[in-house]
mmCIF file of the N, C-alpha and C atoms, coordinates in Angstrom:
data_MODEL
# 
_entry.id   MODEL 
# 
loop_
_atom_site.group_PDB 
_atom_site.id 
_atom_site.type_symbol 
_atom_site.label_atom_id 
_atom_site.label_alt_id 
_atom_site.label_comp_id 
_atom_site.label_asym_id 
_atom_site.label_entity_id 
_atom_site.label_seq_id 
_atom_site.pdbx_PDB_ins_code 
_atom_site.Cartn_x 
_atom_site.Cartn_y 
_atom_site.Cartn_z 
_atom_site.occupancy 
_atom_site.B_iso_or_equiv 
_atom_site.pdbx_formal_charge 
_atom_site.auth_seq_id 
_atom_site.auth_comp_id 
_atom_site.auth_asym_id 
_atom_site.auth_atom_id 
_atom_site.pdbx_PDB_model_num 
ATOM 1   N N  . UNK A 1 1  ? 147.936 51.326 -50.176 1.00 0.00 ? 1  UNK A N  1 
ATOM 2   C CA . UNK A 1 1  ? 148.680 52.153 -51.100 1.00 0.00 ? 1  UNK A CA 1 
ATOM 3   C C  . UNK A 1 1  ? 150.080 51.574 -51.344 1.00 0.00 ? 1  UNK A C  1 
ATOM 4   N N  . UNK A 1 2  ? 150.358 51.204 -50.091 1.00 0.00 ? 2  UNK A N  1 
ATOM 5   C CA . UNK A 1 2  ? 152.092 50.348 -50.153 1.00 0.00 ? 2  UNK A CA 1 
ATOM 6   C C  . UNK A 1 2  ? 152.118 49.176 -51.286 1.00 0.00 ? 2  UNK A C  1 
ATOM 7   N N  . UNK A 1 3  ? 151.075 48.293 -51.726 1.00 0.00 ? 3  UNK A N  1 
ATOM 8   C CA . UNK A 1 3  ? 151.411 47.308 -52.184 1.00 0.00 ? 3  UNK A CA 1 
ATOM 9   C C  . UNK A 1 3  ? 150.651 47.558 -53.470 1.00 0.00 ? 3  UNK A C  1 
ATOM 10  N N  . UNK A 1 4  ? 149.855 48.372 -53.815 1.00 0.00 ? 4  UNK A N  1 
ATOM 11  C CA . UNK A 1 4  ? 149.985 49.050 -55.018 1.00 0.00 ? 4  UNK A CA 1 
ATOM 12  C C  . UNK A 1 4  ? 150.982 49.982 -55.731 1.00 0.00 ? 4  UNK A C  1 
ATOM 13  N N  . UNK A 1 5  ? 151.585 50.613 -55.016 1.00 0.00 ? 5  UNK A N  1 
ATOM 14  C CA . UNK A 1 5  ? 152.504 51.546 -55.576 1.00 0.00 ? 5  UNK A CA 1 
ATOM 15  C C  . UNK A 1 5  ? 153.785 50.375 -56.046 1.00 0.00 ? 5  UNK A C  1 
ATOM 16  N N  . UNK A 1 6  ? 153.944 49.195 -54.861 1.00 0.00 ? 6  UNK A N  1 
ATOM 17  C CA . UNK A 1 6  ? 155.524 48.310 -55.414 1.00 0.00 ? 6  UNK A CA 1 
ATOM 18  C C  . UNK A 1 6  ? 155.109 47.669 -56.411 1.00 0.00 ? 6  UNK A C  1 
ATOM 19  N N  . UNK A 1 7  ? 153.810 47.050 -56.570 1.00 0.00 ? 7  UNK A N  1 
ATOM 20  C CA . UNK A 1 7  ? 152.666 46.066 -57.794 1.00 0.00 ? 7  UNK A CA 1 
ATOM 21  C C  . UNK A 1 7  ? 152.986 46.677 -59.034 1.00 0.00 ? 7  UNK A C  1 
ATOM 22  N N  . UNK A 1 8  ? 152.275 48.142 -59.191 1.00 0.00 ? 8  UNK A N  1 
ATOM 23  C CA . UNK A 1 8  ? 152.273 48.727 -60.418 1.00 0.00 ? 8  UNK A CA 1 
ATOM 24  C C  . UNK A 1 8  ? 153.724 49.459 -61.085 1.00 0.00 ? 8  UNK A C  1 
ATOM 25  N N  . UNK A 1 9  ? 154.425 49.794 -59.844 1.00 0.00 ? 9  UNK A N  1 
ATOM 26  C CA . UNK A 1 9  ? 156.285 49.925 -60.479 1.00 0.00 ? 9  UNK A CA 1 
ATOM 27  C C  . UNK A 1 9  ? 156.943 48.611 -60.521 1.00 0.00 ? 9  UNK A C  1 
ATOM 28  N N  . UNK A 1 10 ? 156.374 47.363 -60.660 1.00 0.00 ? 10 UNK A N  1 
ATOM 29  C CA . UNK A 1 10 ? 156.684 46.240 -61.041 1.00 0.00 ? 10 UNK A CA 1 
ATOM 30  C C  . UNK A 1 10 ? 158.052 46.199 -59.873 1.00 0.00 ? 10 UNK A C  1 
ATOM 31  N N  . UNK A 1 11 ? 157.980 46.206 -58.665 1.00 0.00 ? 11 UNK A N  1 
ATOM 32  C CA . UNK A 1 11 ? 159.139 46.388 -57.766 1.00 0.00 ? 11 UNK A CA 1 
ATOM 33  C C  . UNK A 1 11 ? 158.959 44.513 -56.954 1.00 0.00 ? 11 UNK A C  1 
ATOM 34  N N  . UNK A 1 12 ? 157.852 44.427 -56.839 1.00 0.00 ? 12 UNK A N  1 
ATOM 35  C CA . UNK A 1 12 ? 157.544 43.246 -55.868 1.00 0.00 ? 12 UNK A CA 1 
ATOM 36  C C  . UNK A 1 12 ? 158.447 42.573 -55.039 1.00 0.00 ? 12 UNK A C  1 
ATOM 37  N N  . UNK A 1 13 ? 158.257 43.730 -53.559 1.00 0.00 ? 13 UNK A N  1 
ATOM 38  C CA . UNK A 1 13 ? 158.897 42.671 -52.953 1.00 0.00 ? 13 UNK A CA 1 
ATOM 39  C C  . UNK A 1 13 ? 159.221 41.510 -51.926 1.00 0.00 ? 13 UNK A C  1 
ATOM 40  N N  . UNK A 1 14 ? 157.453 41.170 -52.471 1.00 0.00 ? 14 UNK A N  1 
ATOM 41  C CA . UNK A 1 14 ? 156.700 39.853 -51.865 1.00 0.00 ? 14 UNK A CA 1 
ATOM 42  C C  . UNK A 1 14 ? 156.553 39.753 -50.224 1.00 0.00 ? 14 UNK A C  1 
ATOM 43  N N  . UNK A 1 15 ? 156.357 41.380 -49.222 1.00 0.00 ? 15 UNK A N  1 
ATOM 44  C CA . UNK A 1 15 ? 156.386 41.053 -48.419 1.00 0.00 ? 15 UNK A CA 1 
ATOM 45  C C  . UNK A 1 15 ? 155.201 41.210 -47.973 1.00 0.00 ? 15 UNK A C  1 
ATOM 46  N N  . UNK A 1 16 ? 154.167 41.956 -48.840 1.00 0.00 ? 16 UNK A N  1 
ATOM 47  C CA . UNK A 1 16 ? 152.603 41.642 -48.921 1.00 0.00 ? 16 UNK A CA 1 
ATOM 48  C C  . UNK A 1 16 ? 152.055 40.902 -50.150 1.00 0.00 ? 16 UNK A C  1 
ATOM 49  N N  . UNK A 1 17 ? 151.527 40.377 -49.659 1.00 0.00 ? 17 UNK A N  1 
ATOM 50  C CA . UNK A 1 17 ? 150.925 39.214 -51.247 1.00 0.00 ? 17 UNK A CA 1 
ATOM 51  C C  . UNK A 1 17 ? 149.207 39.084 -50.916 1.00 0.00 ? 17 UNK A C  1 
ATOM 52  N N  . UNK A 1 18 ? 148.658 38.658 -52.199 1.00 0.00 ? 18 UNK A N  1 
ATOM 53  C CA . UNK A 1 18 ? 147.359 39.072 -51.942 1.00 0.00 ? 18 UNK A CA 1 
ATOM 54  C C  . UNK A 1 18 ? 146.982 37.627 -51.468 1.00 0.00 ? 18 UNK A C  1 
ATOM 55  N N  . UNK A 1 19 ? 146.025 37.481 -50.637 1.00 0.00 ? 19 UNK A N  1 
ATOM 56  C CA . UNK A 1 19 ? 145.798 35.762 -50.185 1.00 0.00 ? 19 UNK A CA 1 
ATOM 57  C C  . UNK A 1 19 ? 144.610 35.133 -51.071 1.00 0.00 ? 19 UNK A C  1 
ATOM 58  N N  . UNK A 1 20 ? 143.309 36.052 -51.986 1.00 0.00 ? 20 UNK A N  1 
ATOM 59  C CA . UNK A 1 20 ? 142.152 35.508 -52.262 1.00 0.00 ? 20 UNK A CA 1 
ATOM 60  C C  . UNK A 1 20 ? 142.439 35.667 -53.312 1.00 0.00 ? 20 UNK A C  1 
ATOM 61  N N  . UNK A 1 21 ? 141.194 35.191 -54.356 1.00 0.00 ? 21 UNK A N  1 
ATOM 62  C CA . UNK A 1 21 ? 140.922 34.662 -55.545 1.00 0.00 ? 21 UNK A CA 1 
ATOM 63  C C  . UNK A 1 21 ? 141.206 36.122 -56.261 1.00 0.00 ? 21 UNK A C  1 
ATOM 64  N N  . UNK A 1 22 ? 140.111 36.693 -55.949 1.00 0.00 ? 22 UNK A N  1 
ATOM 65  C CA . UNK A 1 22 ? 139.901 38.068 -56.471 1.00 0.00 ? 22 UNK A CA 1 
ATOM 66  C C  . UNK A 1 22 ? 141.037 38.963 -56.298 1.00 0.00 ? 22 UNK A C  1 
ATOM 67  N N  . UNK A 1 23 ? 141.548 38.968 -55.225 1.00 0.00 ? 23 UNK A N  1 
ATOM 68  C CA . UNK A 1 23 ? 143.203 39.834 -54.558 1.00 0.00 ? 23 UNK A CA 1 
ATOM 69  C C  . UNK A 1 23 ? 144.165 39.506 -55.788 1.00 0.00 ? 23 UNK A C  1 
ATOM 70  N N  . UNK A 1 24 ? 144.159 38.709 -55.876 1.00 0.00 ? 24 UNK A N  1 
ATOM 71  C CA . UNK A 1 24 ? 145.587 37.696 -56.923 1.00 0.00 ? 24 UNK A CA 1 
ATOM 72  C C  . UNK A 1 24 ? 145.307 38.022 -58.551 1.00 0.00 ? 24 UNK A C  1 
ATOM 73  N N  . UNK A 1 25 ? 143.844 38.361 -58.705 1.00 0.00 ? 25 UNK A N  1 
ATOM 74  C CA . UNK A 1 25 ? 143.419 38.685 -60.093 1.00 0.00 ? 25 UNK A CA 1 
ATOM 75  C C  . UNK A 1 25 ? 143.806 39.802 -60.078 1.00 0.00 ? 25 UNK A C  1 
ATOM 76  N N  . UNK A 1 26 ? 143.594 40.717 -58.924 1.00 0.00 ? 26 UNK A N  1 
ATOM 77  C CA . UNK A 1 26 ? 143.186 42.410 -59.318 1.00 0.00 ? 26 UNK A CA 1 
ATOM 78  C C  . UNK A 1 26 ? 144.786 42.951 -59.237 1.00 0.00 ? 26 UNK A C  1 
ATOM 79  N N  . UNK A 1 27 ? 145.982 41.969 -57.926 1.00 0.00 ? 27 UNK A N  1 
ATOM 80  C CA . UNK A 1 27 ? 147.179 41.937 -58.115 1.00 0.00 ? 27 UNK A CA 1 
ATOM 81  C C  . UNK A 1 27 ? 147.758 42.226 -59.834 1.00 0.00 ? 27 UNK A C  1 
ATOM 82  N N  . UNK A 1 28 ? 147.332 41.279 -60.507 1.00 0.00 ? 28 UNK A N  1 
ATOM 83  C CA . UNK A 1 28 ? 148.010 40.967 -61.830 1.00 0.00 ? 28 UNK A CA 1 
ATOM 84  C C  . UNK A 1 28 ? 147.480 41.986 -62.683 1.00 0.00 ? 28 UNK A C  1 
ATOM 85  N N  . UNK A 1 29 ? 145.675 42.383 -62.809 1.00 0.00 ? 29 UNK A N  1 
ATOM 86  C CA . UNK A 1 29 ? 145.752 43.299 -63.168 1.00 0.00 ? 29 UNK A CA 1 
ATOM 87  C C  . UNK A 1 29 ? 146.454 44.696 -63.229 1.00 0.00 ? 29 UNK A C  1 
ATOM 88  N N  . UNK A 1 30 ? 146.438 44.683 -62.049 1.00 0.00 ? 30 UNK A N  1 
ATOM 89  C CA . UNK A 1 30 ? 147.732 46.217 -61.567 1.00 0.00 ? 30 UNK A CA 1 
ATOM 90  C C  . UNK A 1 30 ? 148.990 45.996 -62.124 1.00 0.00 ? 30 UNK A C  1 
ATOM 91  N N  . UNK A 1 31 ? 149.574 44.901 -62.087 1.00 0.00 ? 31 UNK A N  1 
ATOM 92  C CA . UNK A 1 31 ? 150.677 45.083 -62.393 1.00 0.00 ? 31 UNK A CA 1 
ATOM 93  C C  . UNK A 1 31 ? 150.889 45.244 -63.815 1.00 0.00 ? 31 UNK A C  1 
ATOM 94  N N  . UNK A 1 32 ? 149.800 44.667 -64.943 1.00 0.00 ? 32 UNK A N  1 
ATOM 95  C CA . UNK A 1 32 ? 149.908 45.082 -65.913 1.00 0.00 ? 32 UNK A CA 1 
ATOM 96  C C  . UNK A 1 32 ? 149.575 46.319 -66.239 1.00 0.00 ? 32 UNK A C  1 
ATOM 97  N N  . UNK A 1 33 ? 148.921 47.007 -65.623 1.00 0.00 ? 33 UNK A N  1 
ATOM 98  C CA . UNK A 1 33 ? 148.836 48.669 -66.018 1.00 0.00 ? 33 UNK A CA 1 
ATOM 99  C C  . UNK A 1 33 ? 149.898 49.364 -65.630 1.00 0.00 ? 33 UNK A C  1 
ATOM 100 N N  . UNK A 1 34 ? 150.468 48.443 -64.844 1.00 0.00 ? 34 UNK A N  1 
ATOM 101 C CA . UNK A 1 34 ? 151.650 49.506 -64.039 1.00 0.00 ? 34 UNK A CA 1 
ATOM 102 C C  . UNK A 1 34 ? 152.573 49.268 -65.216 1.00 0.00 ? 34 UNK A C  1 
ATOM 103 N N  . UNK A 1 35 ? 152.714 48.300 -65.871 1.00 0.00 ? 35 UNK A N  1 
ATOM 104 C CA . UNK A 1 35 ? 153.547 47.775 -66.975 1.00 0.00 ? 35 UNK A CA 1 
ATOM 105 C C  . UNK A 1 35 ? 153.732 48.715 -68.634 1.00 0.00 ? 35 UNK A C  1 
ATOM 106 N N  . UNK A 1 36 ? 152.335 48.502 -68.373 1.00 0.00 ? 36 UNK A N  1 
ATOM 107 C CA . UNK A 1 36 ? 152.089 49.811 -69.486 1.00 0.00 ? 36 UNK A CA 1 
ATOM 108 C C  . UNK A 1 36 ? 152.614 51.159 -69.163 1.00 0.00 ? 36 UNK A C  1 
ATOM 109 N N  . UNK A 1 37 ? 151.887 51.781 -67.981 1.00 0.00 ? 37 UNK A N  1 
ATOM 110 C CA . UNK A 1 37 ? 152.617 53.081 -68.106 1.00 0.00 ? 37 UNK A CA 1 
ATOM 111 C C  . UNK A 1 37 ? 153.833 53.266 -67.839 1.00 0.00 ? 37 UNK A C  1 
ATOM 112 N N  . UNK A 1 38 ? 154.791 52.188 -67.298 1.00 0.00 ? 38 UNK A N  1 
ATOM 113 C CA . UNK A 1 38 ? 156.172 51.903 -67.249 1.00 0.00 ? 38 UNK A CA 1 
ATOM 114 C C  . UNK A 1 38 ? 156.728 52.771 -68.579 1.00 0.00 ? 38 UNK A C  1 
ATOM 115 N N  . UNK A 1 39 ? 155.999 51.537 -69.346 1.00 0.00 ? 39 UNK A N  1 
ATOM 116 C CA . UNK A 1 39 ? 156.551 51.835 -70.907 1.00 0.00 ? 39 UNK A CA 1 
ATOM 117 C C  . UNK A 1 39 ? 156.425 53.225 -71.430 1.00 0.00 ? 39 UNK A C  1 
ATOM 118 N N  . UNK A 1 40 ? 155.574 53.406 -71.563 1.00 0.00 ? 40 UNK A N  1 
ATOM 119 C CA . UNK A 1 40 ? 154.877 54.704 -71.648 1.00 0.00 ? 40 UNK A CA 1 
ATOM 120 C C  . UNK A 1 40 ? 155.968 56.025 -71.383 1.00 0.00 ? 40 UNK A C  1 
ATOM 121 N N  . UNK A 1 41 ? 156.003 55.988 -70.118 1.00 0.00 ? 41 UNK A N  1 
ATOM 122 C CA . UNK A 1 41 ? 156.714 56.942 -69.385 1.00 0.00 ? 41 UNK A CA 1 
ATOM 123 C C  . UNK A 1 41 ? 158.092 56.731 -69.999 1.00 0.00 ? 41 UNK A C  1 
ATOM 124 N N  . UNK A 1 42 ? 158.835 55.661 -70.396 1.00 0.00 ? 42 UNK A N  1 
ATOM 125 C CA . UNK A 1 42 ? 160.548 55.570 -70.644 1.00 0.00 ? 42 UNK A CA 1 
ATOM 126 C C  . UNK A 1 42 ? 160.476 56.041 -72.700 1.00 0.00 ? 42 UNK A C  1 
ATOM 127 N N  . UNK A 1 43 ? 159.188 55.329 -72.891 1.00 0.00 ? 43 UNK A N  1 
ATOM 128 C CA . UNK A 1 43 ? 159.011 55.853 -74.534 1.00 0.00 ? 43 UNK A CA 1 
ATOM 129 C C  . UNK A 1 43 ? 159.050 57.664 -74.564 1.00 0.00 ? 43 UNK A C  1 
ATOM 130 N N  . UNK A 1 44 ? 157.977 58.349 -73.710 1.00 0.00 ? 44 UNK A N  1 
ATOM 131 C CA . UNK A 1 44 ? 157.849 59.602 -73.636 1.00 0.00 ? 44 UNK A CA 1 
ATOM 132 C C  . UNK A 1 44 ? 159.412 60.518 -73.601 1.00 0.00 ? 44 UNK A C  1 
ATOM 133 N N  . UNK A 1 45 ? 160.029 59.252 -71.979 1.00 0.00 ? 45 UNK A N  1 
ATOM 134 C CA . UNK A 1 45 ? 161.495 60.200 -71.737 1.00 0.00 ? 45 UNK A CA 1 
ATOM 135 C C  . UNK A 1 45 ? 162.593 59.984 -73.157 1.00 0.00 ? 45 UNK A C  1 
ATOM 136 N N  . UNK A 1 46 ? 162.795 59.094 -73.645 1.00 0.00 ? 46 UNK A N  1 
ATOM 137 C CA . UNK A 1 46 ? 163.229 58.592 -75.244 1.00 0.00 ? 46 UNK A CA 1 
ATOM 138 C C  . UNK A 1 46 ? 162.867 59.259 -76.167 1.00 0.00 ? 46 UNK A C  1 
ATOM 139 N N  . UNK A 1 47 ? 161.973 59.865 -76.500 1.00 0.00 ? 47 UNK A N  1 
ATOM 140 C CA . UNK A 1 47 ? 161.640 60.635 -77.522 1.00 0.00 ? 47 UNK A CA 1 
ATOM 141 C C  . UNK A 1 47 ? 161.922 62.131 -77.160 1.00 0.00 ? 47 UNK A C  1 
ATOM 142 N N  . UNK A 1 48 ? 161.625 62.471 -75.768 1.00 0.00 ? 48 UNK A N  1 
ATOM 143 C CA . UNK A 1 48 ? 162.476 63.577 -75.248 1.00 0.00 ? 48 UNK A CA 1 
ATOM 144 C C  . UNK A 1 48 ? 163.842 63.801 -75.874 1.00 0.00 ? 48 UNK A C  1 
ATOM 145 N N  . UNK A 1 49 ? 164.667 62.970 -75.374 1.00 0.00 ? 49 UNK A N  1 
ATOM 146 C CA . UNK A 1 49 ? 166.014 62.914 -75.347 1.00 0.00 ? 49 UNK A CA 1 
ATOM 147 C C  . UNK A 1 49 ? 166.624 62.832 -77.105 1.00 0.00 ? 49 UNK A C  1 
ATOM 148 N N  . UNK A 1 50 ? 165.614 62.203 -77.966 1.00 0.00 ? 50 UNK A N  1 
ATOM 149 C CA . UNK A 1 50 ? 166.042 61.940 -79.189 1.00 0.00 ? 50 UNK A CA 1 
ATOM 150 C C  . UNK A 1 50 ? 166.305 63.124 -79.583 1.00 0.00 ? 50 UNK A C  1 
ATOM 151 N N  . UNK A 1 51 ? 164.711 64.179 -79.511 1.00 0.00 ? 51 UNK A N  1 
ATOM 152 C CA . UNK A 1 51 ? 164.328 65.562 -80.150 1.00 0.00 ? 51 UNK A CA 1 
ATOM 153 C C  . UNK A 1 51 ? 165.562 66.459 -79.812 1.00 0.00 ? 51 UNK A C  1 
ATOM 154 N N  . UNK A 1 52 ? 165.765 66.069 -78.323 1.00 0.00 ? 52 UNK A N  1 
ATOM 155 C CA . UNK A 1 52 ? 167.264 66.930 -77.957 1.00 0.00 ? 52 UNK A CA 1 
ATOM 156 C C  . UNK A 1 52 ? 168.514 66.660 -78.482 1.00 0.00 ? 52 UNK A C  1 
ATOM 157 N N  . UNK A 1 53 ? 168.925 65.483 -78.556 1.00 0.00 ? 53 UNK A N  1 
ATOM 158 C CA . UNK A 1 53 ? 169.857 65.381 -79.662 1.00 0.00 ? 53 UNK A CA 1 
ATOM 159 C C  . UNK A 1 53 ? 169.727 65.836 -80.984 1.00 0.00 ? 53 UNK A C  1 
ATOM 160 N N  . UNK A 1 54 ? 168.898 65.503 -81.864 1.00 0.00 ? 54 UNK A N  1 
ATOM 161 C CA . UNK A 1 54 ? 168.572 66.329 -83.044 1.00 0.00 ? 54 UNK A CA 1 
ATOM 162 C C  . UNK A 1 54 ? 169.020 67.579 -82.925 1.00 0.00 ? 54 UNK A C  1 
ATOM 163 N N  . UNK A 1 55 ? 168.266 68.227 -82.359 1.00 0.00 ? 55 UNK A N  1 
ATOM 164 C CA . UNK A 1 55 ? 167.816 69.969 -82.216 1.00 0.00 ? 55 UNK A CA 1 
ATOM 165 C C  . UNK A 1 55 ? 169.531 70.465 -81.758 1.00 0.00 ? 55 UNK A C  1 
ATOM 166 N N  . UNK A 1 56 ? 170.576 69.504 -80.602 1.00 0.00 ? 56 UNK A N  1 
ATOM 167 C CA . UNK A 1 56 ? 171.576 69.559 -80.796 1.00 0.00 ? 56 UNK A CA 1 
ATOM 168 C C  . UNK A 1 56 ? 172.522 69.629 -81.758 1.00 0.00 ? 56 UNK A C  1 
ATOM 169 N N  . UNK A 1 57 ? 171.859 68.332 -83.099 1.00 0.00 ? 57 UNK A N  1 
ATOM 170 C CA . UNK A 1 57 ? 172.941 68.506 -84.284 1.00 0.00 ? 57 UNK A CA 1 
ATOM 171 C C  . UNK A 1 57 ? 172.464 68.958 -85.606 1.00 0.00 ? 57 UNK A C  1 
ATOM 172 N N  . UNK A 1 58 ? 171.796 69.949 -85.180 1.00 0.00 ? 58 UNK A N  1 
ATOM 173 C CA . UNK A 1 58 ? 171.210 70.854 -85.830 1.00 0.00 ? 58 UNK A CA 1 
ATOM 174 C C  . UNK A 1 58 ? 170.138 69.857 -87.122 1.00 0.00 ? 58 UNK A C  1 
ATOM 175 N N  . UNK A 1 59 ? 169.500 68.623 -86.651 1.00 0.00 ? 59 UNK A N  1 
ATOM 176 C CA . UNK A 1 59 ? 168.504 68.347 -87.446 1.00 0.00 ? 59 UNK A CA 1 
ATOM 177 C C  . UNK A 1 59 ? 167.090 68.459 -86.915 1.00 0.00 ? 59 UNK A C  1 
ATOM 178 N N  . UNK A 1 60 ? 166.654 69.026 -88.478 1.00 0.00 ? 60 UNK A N  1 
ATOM 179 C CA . UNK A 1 60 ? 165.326 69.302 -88.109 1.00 0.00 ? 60 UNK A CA 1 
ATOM 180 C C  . UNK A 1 60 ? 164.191 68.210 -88.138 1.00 0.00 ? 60 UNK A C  1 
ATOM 181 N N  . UNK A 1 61 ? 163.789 67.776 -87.191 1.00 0.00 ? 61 UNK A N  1 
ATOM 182 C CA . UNK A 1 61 ? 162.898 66.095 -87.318 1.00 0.00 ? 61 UNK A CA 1 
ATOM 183 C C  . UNK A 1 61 ? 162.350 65.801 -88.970 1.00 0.00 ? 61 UNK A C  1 
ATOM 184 N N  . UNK A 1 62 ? 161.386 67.010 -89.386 1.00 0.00 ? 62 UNK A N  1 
ATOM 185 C CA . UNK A 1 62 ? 160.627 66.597 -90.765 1.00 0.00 ? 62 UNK A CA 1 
ATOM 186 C C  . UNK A 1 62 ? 160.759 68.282 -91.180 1.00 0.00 ? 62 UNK A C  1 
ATOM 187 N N  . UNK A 1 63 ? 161.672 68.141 -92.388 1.00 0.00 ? 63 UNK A N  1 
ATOM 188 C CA . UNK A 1 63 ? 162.281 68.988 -93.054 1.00 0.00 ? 63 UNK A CA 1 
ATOM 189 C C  . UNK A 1 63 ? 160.959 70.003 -93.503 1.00 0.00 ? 63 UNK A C  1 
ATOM 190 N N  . UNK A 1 64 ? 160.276 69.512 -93.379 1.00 0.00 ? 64 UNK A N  1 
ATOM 191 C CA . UNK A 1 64 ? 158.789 70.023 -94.778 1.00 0.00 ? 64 UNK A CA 1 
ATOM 192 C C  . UNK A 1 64 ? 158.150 71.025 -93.925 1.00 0.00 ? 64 UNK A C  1 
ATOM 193 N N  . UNK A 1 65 ? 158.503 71.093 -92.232 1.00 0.00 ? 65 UNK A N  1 
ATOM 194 C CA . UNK A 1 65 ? 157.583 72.257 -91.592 1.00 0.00 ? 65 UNK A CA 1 
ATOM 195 C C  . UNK A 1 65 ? 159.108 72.873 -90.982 1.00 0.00 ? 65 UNK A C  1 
ATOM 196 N N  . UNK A 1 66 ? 159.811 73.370 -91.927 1.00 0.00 ? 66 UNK A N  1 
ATOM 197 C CA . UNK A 1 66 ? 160.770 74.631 -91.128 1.00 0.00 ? 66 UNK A CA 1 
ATOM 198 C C  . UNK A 1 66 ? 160.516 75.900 -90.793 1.00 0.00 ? 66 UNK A C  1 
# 
C-alpha cells in the first residue's frame, strides 16, 4: 500500500523500487493513473473556486438559465 499510495501521488521517494520486468511496468502504469486523477482532482478544486468567485461578483456563469 506504501509504495502505491507515494507511486500514484507522484511523491517517489525511491526508497522502494520495483526490481522485475512486470513490477517496473505496473510501477509506471500507476503512476500514470495517479497522474490523471492528480489532474482531475486540482481541475474539479479550480472550477470550485472559479464558480465561487463568480457567485461572489455577482456573475451568473450562463445568463440564459437565471
Amino acid at each position: 500500500m506504501y509504495f502505491c499510495a507515494i507511486t500514484a501521488l507522484t511523491i517517489g521517494y525511491g526508497d522502494v523500487v520495483p526490481t522485475s520486468t512486470f513490477d517496473r511496468i505496473d510501477a509506471i502504469l500507476l503512476g500514470l493513473v495517479g497522474m490523471v486523477f492528480t489532474r482531475l482532482i486540482v481541475a474539479l478544486a479550480l472550477r470550485g473556486v472559479q464558480e465561487a468567485a463568480r457567485r461572489a461578483a455577482g456573475v451568473v456563469a450562463d445568463p440564459g438559465k437565471q
